[in-house]
C-alpha positions in Angstrom: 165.8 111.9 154.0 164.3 114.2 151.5 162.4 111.0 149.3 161.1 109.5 153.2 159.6 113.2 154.0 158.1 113.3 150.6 156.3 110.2 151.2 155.0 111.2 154.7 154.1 114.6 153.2 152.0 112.9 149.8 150.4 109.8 152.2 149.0 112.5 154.5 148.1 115.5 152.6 144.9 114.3 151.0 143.0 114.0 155.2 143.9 117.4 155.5 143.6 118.9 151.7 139.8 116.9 151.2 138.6 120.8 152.8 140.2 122.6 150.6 138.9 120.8 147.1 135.4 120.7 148.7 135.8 124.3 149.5 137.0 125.5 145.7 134.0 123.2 144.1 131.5 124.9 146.4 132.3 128.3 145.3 132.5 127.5 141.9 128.6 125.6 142.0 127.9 128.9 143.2 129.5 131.2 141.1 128.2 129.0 137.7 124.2 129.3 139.2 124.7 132.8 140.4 125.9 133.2 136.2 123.1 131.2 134.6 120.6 133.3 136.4 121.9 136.4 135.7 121.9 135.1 132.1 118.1 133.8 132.1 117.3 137.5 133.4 119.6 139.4 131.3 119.5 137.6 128.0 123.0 137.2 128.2 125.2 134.4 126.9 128.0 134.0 128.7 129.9 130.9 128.7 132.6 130.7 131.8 136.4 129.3 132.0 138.8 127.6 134.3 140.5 131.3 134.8 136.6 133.0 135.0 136.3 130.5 138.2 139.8 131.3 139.4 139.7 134.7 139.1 136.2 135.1 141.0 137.2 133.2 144.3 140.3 135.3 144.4 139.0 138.4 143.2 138.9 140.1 146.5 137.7 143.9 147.1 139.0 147.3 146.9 140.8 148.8 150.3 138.2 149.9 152.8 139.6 153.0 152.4 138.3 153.2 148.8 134.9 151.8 149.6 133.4 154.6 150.7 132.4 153.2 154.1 129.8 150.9 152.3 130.7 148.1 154.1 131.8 148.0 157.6 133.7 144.3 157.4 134.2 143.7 153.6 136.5 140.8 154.0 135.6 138.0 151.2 134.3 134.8 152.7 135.7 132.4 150.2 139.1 134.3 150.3 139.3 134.8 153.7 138.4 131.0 154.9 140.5 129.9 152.6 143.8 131.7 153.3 142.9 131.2 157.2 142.9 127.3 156.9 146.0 127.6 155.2 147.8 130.0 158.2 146.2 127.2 160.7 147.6 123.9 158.6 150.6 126.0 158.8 150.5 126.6 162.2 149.4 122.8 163.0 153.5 122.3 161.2 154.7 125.1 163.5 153.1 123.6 166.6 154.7 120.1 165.9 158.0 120.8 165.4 157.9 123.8 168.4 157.8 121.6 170.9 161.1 120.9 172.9 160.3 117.0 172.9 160.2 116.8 169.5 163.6 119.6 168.6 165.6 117.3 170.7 164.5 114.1 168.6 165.4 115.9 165.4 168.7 117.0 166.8 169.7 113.7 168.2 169.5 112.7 164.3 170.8 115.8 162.4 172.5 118.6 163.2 170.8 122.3 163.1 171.5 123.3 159.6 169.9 119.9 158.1 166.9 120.6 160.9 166.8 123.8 159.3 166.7 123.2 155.6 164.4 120.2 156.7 162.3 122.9 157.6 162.6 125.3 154.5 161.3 121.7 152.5 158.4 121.6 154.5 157.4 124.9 153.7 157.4 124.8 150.1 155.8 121.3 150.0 152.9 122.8 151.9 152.7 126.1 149.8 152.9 124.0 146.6 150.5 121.3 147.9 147.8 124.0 148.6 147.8 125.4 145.8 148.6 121.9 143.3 145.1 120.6 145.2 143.3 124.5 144.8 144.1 124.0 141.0 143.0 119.9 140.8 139.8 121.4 142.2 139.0 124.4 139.6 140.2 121.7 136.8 138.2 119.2 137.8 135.3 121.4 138.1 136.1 123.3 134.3 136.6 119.2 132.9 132.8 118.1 134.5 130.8 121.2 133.5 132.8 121.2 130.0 134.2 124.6 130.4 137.3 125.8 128.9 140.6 125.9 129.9 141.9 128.6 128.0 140.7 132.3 127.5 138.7 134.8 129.8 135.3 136.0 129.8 136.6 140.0 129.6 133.4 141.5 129.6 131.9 139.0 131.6 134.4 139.9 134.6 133.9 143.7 133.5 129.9 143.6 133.7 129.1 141.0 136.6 132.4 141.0 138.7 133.0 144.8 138.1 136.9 143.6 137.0 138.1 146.0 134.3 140.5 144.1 133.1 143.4 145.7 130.4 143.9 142.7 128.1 147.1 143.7 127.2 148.6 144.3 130.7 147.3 141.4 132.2 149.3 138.5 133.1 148.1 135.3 134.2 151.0 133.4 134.8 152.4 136.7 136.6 149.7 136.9 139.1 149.9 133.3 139.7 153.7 133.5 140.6 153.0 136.5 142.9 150.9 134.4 144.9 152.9 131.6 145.0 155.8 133.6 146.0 153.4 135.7 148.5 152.2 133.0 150.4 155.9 131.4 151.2 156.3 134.8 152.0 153.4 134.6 154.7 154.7 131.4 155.7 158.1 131.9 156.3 156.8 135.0 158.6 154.6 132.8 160.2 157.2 130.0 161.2 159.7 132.2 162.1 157.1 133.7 164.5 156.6 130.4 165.8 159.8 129.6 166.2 160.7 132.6 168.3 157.5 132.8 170.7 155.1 130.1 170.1 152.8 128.5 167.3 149.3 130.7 168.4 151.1 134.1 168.3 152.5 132.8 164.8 148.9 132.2 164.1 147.8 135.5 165.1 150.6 137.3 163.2 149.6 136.1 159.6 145.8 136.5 160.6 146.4 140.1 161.3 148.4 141.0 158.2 145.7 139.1 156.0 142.7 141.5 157.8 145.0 144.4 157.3 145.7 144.3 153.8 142.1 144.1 153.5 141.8 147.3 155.2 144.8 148.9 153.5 146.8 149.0 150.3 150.3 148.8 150.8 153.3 146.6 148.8 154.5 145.4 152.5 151.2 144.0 153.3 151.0 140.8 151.3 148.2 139.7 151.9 147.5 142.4 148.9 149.1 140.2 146.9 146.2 137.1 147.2 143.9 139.3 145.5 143.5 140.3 141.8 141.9 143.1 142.2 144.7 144.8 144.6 147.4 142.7 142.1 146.4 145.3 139.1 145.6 148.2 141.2 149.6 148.1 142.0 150.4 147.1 138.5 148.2 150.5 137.8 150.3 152.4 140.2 153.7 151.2 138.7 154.0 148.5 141.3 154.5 145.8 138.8 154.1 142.3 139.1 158.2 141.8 139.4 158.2 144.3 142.1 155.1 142.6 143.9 157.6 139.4 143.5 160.6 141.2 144.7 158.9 142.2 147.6 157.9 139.2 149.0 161.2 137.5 147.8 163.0 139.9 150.1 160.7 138.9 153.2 161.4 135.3 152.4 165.3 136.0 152.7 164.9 138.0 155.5 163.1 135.7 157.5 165.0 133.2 156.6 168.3 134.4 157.6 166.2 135.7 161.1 164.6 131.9 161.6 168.3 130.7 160.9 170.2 133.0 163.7 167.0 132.1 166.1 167.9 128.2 165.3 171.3 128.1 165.8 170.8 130.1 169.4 167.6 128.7 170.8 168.3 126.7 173.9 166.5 123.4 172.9 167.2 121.6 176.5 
């Protein structure tokens, strides 16, 4: 079962993945002219790296709380667009498997646990796939322009990105696990949302908590957790990256065990 469900999910994911890649290299043209003019005018250097591109589409921006009413709608475009493709792939999977046609197929062939952890699969394939094609894309991009995979352009990000960035408190691989771990957090929210009323309200559930924790800095809003700039404003206010982690672990379990009890009473007929 598992080996036929990873074949279905690798033969289709590249139709609706193609966005995505096309969506990280755009950003990243971008970002590299936006830096060679701002070198050419400043008599600057600066040579960028796979994490300088990385770190720049998911830099995000401070609370609007904290931005002094500068901006009325500060959500970043990159960001935003593409954390909502993600919620609608997502809710594309939710919308599939909510119809009643389709649960009593599944049921005719497994029982409601399997259907279950069927379901916990699909949501880690998609997370990981979304994130194995967002990282094929900046690699790609760092291989062609002959940028460097290792190191970080500190004052670079400092000067031009406004990033001050604590070398010795900052944690690549930490960050990158938070988001993972966030945005099967988001997921699981999402499907379990679905799963209870319908696949648009799940929609409209993760949509809201993503504008929120734009709006608002709080450890329970994880969409937070998607931006570098709110990951080491926690870690600054002694929410550390395994408490960011903790965090969305517990909403994973939660859900879970929520989704589960929904499943196993959810008149299907």
């Amino acid at each position: 079962m598992w080996k036929v469900n990873l074949k279905i999910f690798f033969k289709e994911s590249w139709k609706k993945y193609g966005f995505v890649f096309l969506m990280v290299l755009v950003q990243c043209v971008g970002f590299r002219n936006l830096i060679q003019q701002y070198n050419t005018v400043n008599g600057q250097e600066w040579k960028l790296h796979f994490w300088d591109y990385v770190i720049c589409f998911f830099q995000g921006t401070v609370p609007y709380t904290q931005s002094e009413g500068k901006e009325t709608f500060n959500i970043p475009p990159y960001w935003s667009l593409y954390l909502i493709y993600f919620v609608l792939l997502i809710g594309k999977l939710t919308g599939q498997l909510s119809k009643k046609y389709e649960q009593q197929m599944l049921l005719r062939l497994k029982n409601r646990k399997q259907w279950w952890m069927e379901i916990h699969l699909k949501i880690w394939l998609e997370c990981m796939g979304y994130l194995a094609v967002t990282a094929i894309a900046f690699l790609v991009f760092s291989f062609c322009t002959k940028s460097a995979v290792e190191g970080i352009n500190l004052e670079l990000l400092k000067d031009y990105l406004g990033l001050e960035i604590n070398k010795n408190n900052f944690r690549i691989f930490s960050m990158v696990l938070v988001f993972f771990v966030a945005l099967l957090a988001l997921t699981y929210i999402q499907y379990i949302v679905s799963l209870a009323i319908n696949a648009v309200t799940g929609i409209l559930v993760s949509i809201v908590i993503l504008i929120s924790s734009v709006y608002q800095i709080h450890p329970f809003l994880i969409g937070n957790y998607f931006m570098c700039i709110r990951q080491m404003m926690f870690a600054m206010d002694d929410v550390g990256f395994l408490t960011q982690g903790a965090v969305s672990v517990g909403i994973i379990f939660f859900m879970a065990v929520i989704g589960y009890q929904i499943l196993k009473r959810k008149d299907l007929f």
